[in-house]
mmJSON file of the N, C-alpha and C atoms, coordinates in Angstrom:
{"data_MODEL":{"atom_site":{
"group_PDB":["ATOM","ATOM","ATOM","ATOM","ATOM","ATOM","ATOM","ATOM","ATOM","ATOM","ATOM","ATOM","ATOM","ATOM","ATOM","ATOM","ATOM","ATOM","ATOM","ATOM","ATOM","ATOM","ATOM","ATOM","ATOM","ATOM","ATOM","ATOM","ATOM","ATOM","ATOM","ATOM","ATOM","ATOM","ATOM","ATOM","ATOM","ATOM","ATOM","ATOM","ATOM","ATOM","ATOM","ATOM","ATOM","ATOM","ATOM","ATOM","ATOM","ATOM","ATOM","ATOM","ATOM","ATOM","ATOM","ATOM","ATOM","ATOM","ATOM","ATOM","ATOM","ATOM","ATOM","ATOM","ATOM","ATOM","ATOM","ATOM","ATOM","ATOM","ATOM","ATOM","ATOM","ATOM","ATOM","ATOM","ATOM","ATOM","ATOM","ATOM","ATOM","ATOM","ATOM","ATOM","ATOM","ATOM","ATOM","ATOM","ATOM","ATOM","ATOM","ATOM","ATOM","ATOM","ATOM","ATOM","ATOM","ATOM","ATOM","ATOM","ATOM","ATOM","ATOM","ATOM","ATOM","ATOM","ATOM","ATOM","ATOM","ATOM","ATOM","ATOM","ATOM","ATOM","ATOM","ATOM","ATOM","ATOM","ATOM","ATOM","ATOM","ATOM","ATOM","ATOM","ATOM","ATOM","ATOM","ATOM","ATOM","ATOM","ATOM","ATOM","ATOM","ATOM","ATOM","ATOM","ATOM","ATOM","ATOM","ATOM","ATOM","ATOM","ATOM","ATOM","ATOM","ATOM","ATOM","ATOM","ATOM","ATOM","ATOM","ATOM","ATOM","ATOM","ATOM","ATOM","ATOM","ATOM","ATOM","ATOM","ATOM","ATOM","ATOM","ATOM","ATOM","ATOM","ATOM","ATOM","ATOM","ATOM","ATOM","ATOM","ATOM","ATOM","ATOM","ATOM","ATOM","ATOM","ATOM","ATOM"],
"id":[1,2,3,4,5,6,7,8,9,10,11,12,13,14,15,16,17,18,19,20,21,22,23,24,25,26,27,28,29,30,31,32,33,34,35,36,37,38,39,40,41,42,43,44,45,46,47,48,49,50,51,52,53,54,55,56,57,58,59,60,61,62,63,64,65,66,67,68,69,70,71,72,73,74,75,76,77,78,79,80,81,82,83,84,85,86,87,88,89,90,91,92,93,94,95,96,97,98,99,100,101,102,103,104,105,106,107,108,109,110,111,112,113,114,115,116,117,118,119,120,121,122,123,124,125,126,127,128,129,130,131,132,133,134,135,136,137,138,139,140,141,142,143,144,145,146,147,148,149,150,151,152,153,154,155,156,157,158,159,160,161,162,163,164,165,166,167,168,169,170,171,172,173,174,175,176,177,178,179,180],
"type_symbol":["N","C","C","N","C","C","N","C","C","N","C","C","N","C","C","N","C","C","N","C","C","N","C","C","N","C","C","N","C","C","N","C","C","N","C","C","N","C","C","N","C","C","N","C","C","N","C","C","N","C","C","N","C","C","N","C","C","N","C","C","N","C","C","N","C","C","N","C","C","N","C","C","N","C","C","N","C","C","N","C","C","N","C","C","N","C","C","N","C","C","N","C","C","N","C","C","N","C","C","N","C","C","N","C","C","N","C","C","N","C","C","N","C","C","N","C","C","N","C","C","N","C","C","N","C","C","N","C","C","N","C","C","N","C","C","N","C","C","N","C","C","N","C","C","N","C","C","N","C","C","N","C","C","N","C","C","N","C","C","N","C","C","N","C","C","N","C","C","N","C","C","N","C","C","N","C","C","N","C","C"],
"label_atom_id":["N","CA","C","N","CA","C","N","CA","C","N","CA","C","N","CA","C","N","CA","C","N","CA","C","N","CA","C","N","CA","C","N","CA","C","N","CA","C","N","CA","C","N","CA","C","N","CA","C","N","CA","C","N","CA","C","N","CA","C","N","CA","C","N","CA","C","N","CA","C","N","CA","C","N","CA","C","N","CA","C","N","CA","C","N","CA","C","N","CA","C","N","CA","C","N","CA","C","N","CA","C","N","CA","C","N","CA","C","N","CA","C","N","CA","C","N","CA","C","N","CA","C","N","CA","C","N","CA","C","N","CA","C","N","CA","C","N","CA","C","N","CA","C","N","CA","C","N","CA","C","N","CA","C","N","CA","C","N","CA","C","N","CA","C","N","CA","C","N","CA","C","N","CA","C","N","CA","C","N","CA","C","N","CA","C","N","CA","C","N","CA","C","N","CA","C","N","CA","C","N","CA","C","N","CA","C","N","CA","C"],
"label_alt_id":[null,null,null,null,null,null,null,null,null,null,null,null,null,null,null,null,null,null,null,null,null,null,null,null,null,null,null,null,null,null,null,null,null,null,null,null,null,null,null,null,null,null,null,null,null,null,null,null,null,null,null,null,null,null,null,null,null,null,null,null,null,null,null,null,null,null,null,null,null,null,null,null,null,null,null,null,null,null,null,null,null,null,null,null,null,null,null,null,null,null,null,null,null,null,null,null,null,null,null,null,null,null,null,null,null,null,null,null,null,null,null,null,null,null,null,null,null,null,null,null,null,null,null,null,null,null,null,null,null,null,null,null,null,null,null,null,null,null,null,null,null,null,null,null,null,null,null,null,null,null,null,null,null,null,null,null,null,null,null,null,null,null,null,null,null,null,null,null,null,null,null,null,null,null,null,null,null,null,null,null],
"label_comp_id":["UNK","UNK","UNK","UNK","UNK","UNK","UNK","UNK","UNK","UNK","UNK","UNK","UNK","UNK","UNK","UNK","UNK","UNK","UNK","UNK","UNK","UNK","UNK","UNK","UNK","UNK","UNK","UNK","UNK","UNK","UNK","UNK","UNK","UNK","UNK","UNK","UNK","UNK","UNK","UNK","UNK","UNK","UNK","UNK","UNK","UNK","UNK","UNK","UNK","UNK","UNK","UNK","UNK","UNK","UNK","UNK","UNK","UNK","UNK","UNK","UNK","UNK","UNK","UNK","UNK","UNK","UNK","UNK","UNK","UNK","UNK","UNK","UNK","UNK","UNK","UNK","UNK","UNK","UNK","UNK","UNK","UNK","UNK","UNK","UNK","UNK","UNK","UNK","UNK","UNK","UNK","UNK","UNK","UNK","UNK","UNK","UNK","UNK","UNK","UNK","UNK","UNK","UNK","UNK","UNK","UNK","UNK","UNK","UNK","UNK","UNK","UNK","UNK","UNK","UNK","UNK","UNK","UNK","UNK","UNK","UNK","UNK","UNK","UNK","UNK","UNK","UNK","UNK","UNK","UNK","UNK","UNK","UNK","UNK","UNK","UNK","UNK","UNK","UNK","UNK","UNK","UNK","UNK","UNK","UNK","UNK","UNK","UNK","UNK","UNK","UNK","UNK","UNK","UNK","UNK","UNK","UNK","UNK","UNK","UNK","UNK","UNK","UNK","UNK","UNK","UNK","UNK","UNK","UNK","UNK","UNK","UNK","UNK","UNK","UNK","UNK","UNK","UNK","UNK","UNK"],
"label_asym_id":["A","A","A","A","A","A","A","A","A","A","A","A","A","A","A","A","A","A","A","A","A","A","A","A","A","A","A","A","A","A","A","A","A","A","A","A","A","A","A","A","A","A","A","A","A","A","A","A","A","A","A","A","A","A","A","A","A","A","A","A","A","A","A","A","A","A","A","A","A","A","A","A","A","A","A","A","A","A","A","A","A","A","A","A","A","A","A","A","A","A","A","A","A","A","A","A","A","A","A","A","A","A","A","A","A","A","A","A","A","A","A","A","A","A","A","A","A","A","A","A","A","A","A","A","A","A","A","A","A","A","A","A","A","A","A","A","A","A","A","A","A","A","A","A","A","A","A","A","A","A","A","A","A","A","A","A","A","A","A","A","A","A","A","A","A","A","A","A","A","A","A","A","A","A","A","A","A","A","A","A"],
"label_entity_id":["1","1","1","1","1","1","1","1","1","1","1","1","1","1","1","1","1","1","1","1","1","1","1","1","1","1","1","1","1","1","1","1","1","1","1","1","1","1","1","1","1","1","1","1","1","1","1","1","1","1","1","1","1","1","1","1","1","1","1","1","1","1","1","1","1","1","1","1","1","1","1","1","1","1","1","1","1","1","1","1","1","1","1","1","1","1","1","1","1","1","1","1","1","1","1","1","1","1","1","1","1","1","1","1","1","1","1","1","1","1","1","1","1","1","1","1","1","1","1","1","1","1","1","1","1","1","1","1","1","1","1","1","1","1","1","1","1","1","1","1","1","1","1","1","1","1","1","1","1","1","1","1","1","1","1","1","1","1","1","1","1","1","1","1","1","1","1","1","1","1","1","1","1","1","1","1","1","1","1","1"],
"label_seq_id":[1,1,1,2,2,2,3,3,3,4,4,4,5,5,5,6,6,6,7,7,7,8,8,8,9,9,9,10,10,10,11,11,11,12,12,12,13,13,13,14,14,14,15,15,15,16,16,16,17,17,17,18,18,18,19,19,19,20,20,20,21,21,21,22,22,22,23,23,23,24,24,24,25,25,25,26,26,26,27,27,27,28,28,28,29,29,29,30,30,30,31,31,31,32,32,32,33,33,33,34,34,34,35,35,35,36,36,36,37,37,37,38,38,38,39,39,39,40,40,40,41,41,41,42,42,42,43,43,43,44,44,44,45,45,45,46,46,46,47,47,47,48,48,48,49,49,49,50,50,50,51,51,51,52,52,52,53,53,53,54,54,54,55,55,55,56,56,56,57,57,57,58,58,58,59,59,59,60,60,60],
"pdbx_PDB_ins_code":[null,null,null,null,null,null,null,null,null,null,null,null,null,null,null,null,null,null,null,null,null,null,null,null,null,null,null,null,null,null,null,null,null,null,null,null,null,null,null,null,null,null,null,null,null,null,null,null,null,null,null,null,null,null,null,null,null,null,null,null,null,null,null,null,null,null,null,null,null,null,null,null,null,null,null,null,null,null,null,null,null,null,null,null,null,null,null,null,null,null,null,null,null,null,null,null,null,null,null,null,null,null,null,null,null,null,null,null,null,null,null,null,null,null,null,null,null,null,null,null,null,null,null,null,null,null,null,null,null,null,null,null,null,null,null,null,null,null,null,null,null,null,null,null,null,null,null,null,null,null,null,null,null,null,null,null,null,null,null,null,null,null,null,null,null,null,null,null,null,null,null,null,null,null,null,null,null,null,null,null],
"Cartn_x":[64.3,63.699,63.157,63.043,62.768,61.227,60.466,58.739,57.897,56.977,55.735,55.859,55.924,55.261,56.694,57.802,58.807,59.226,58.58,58.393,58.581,57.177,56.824,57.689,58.528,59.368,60.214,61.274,62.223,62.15,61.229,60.673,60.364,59.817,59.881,61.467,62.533,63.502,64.74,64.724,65.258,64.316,63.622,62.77,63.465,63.64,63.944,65.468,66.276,67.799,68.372,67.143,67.019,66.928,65.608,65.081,66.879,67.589,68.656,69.693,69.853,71.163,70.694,69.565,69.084,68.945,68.987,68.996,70.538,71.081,72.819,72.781,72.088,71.642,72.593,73.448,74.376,73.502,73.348,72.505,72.613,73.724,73.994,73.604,73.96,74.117,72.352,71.202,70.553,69.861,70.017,69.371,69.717,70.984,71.358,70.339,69.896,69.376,67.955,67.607,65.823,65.804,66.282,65.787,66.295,66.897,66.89,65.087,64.657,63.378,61.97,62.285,60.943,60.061,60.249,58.856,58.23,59.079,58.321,57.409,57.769,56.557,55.811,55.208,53.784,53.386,52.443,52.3,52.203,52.042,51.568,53.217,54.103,55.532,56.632,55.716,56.207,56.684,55.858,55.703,57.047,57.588,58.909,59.936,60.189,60.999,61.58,60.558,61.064,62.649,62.839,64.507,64.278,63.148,62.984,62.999,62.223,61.68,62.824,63.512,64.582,65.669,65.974,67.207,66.877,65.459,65.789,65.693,65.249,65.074,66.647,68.119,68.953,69.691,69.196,69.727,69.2,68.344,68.114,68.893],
"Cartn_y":[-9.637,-8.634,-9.243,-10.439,-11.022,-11.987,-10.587,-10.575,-9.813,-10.03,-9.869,-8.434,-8.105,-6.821,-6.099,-6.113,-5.82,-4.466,-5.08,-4.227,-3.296,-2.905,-1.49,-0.191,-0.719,-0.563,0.264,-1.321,-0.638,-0.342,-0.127,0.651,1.83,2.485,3.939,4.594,3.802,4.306,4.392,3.693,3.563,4.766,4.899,6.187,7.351,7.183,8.354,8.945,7.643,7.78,8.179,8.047,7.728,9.934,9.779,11.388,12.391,11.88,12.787,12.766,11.383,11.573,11.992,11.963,13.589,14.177,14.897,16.178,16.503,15.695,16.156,16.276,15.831,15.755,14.779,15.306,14.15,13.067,11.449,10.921,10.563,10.882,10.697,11.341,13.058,14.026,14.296,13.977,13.879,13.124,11.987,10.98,10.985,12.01,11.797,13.401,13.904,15.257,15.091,13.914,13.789,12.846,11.417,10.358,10.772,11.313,11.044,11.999,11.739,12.042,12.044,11.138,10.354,10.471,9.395,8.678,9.988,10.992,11.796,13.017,13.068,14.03,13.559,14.916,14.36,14.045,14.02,13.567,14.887,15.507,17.045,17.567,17.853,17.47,16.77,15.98,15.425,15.344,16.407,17.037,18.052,18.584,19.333,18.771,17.129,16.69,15.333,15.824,15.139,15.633,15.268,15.414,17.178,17.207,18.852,19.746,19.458,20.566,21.032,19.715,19.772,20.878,20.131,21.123,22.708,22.701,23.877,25.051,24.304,24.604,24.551,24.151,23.905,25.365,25.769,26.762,27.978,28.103,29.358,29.874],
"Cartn_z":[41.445,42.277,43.555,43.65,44.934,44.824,44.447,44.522,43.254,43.323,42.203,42.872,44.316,44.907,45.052,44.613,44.441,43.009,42.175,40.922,40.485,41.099,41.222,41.835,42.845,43.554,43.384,42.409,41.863,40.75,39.462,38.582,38.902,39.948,40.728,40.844,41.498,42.3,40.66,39.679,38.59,37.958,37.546,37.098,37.826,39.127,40.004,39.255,39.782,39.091,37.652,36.563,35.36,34.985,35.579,35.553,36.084,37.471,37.448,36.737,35.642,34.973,33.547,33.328,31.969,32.434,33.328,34.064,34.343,34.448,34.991,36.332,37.124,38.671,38.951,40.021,40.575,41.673,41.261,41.501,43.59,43.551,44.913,45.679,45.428,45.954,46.225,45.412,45.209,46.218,46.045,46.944,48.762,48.97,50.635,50.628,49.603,50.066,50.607,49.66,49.56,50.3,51.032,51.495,53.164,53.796,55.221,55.769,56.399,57.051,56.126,54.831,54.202,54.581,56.122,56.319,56.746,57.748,58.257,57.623,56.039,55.349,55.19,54.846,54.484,52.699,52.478,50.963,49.741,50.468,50.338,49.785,50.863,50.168,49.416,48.629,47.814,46.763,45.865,44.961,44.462,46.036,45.849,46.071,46.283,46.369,44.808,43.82,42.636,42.332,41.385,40.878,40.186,39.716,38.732,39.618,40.571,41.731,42.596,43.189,43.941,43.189,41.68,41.276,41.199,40.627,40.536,42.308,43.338,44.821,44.84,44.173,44.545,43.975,42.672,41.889,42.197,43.011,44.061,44.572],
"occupancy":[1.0,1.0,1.0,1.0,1.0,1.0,1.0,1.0,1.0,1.0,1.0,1.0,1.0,1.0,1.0,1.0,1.0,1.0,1.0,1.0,1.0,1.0,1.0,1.0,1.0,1.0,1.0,1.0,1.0,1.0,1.0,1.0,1.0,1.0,1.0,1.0,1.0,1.0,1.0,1.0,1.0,1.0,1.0,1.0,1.0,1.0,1.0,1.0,1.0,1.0,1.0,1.0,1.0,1.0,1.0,1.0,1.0,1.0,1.0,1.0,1.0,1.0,1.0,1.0,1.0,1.0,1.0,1.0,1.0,1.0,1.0,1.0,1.0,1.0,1.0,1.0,1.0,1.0,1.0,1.0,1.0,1.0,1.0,1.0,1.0,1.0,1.0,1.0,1.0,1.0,1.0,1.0,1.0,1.0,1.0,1.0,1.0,1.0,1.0,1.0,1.0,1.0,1.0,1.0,1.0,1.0,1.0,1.0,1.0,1.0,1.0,1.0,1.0,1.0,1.0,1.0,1.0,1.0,1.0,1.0,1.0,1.0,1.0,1.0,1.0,1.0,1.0,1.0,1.0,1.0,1.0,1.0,1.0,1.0,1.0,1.0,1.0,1.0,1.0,1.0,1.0,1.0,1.0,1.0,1.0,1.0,1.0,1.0,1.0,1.0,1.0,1.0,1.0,1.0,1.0,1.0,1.0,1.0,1.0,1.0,1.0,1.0,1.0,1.0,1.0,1.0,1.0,1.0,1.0,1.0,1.0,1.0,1.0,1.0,1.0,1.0,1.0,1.0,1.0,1.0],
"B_iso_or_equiv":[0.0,0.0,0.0,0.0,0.0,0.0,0.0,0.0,0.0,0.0,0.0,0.0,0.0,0.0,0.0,0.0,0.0,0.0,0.0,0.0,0.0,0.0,0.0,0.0,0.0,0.0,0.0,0.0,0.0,0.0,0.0,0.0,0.0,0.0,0.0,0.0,0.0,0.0,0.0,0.0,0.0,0.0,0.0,0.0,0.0,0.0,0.0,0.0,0.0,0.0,0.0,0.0,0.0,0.0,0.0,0.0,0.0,0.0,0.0,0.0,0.0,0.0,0.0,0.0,0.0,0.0,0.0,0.0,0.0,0.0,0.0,0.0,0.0,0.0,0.0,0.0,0.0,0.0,0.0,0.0,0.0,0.0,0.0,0.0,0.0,0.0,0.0,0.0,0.0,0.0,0.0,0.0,0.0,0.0,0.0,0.0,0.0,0.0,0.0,0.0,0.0,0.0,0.0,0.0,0.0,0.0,0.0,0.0,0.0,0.0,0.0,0.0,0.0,0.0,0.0,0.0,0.0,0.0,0.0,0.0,0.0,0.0,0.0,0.0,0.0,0.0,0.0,0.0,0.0,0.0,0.0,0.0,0.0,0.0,0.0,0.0,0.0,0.0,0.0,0.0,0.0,0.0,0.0,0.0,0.0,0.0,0.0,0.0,0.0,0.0,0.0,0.0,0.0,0.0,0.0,0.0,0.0,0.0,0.0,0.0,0.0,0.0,0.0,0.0,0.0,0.0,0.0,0.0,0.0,0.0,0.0,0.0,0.0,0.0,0.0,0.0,0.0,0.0,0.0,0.0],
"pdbx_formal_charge":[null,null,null,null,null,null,null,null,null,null,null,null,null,null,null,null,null,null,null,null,null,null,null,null,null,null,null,null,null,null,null,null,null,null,null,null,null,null,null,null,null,null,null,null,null,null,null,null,null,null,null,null,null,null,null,null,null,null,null,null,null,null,null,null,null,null,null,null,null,null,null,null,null,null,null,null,null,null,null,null,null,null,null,null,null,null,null,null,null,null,null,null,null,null,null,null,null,null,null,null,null,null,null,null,null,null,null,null,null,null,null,null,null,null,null,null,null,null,null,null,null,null,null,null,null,null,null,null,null,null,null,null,null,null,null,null,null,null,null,null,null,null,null,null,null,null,null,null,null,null,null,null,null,null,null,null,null,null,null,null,null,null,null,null,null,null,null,null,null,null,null,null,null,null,null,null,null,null,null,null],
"auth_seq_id":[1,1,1,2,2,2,3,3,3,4,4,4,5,5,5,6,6,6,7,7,7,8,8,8,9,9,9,10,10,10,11,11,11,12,12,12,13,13,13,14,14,14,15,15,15,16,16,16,17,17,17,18,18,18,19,19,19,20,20,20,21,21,21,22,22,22,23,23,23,24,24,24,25,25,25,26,26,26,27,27,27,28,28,28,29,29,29,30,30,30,31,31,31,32,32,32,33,33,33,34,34,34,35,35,35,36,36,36,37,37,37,38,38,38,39,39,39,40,40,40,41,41,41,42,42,42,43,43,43,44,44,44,45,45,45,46,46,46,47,47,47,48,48,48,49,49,49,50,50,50,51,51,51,52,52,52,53,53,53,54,54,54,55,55,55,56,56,56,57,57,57,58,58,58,59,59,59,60,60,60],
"auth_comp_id":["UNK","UNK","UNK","UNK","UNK","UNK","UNK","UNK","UNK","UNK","UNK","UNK","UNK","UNK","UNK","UNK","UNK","UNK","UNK","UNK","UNK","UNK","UNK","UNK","UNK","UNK","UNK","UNK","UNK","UNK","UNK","UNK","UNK","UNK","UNK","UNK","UNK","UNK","UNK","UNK","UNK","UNK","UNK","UNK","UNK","UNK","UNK","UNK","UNK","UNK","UNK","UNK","UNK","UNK","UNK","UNK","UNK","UNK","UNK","UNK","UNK","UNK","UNK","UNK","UNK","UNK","UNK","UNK","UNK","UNK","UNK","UNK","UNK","UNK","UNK","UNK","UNK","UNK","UNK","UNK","UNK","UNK","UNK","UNK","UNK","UNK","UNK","UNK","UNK","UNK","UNK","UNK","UNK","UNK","UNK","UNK","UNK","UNK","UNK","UNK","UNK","UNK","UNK","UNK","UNK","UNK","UNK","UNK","UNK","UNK","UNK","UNK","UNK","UNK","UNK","UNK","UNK","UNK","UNK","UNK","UNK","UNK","UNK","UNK","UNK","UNK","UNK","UNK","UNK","UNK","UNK","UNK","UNK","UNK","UNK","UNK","UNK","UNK","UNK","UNK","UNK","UNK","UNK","UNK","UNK","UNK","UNK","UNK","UNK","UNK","UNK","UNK","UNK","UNK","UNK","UNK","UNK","UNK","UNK","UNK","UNK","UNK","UNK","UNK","UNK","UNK","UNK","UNK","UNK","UNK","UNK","UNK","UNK","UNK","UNK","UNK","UNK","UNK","UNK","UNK"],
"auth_asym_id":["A","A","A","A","A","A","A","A","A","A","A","A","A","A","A","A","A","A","A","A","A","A","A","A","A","A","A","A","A","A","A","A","A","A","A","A","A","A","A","A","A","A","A","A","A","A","A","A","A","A","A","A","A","A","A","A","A","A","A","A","A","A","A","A","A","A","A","A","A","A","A","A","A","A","A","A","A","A","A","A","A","A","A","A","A","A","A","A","A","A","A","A","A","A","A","A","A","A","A","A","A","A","A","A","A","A","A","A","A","A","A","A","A","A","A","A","A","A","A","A","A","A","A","A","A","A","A","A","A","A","A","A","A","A","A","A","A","A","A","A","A","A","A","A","A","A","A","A","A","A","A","A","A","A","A","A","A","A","A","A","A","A","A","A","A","A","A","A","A","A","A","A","A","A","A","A","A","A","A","A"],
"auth_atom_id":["N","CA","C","N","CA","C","N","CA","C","N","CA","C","N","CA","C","N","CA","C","N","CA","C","N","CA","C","N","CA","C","N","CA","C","N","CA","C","N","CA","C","N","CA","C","N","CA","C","N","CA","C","N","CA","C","N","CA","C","N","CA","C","N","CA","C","N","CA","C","N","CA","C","N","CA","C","N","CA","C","N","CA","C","N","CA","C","N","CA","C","N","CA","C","N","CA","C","N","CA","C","N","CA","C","N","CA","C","N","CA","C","N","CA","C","N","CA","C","N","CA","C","N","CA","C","N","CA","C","N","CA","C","N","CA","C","N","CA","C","N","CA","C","N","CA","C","N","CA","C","N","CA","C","N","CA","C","N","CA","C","N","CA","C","N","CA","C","N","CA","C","N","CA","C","N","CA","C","N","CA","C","N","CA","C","N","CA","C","N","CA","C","N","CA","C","N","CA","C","N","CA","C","N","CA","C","N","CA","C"],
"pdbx_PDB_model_num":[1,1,1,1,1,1,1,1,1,1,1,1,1,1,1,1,1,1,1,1,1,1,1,1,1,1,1,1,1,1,1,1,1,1,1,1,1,1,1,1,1,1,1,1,1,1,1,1,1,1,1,1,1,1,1,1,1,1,1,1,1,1,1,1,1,1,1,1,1,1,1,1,1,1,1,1,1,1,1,1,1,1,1,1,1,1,1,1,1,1,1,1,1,1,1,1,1,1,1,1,1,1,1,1,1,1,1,1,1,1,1,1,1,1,1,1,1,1,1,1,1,1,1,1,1,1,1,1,1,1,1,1,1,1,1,1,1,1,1,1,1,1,1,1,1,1,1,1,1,1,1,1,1,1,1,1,1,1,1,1,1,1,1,1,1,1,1,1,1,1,1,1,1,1,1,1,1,1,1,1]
}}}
């Protein structure tokens, strides 16, 4: 992993990937939906951009 401060990291982003393939969430399709303009939310929106929230915002 590189670093001690590394970890956490990618223990988050594997959790992330982990949560869409029990879900049947295509992990790709997924990740180009939620990661372009990140930095620019706020924290407040975050919440609707998990893998649960997203799909079902998708099945609308």
């Amino acid at each position: 992993m590189g670093s001690v401060e590394a970890g956490p990291r990618v223990v988050a982003i594997l959790s992330v990937v982990e949560s869409c393939r029990r879900m049947g969430i295509p992990v790709r399709q997924y990740l180009l939906s939620v990661l372009p303009g990140m930095g620019d939310r706020k924290v407040s929106e975050v919440a609707e951009l998990t893998p649960t929230a997203w799909w079902r915002g998708q099945q609308a």
